[in-house]
C-alpha positions in Angstrom: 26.4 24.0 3.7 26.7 20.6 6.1 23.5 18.4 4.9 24.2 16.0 7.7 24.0 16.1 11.5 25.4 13.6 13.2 24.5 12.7 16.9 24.0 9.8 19.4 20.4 10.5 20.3 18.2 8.0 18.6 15.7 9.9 16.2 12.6 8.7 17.9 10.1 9.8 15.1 12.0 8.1 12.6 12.2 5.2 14.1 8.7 5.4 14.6 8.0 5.8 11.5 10.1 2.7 10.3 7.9 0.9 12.7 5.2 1.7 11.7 5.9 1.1 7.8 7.0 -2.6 9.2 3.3 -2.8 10.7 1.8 -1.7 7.1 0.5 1.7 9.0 1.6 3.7 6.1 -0.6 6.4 7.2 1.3 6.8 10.6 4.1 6.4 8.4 3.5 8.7 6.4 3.0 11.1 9.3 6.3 10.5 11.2 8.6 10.3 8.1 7.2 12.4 5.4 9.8 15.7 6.4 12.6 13.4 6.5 12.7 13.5 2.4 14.3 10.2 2.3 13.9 6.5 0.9 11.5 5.3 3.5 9.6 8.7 3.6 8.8 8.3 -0.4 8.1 4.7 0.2 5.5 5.6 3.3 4.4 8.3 0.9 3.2 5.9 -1.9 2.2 3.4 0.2 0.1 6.2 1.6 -1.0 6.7 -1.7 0.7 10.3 -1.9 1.9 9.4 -5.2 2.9 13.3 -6.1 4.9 13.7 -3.0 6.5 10.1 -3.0 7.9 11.0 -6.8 8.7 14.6 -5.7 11.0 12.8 -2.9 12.2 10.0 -5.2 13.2 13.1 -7.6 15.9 14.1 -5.5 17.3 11.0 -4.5 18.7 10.7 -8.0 19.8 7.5 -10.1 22.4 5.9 -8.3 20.4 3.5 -6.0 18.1 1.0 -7.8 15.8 0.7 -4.8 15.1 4.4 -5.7 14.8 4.1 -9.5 12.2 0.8 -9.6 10.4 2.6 -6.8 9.8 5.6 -9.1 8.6 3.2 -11.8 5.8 2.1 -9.7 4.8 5.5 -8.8 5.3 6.6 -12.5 2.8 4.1 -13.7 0.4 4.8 -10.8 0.6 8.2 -12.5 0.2 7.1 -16.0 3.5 8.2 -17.1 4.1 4.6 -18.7 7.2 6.2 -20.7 9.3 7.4 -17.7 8.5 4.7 -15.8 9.8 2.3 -18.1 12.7 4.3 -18.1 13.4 4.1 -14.8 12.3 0.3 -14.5 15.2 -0.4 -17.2 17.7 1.6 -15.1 16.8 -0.2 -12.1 17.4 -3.3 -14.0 20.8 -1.8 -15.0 21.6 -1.2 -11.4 20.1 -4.8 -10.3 19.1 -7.3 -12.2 17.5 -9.0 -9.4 15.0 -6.8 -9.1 13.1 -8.5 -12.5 12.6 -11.3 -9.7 11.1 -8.6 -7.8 9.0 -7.0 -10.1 7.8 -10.2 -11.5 6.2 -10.8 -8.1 4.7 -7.2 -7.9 1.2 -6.9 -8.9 1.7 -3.3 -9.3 4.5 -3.5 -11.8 2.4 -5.8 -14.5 1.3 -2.2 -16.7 5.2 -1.6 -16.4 6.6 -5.5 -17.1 3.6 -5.8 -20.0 4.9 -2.9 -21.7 8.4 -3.8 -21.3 7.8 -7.1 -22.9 5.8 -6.1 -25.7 8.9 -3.1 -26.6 11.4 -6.2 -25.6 9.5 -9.1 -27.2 12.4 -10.9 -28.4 14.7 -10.3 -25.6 13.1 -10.6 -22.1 11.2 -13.8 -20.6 8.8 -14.4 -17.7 
């Protein structure tokens, strides 16, 4: 089974959607992008507030990208899932270390970076 078309037409509706993520519409976004079950459709998802759906998405992205991984952190701790999202918050970190800058700068990721400090007391610094 192919899982990828390739063509020179512009997708229109994605782009849309893109655009209207970099506008902070995330509701537009969410409306243009959320069958694409991509990246930018699980971010437009969350940022939407569609945290089921977002982590749904972000669960068949796998592990590989660290974009992917911190983002299902975030949505793991908007969920209350503190343990898995640490999980993936250390992975991400595995993947990219520069996303501690990151997440240091996120007010969403303080429940995730608290709790990672107090397991990691001796051995992470803000």
């Amino acid at each position: 089974v192919k899982d990828t078309v390739h063509t020179t037409e512009l997708d229109t509706l994605y782009a849309a959607g893109v655009e209207a993520l970099k506008r902070l519409d995330y509701k537009a976004a969410h409306t243009c992008l959320r069958s694409y079950g991509d990246y930018n459709a699980a971010l437009a998802m969350m940022s939407a507030d569609y945290n089921h759906s977002a982590l749904a998405v972000l669960e068949k992205l796998g592990v590989d990208d660290p974009r992917v991984c911190y983002l299902k952190a975030l949505v793991l701790s908007r969920l209350g899932q503190m343990q898995e999202a640490l999980k993936y918050y250390k992975l991400a970190l595995a993947l990219d270390p520069s996303l501690e800058y990151r997440a240091n700068l996120d007010p969403e990721m303080y429940r995730v970076l608290t709790e990672y400090k107090s397991i990691n007391q001796n051995n992470y610094e803000f």
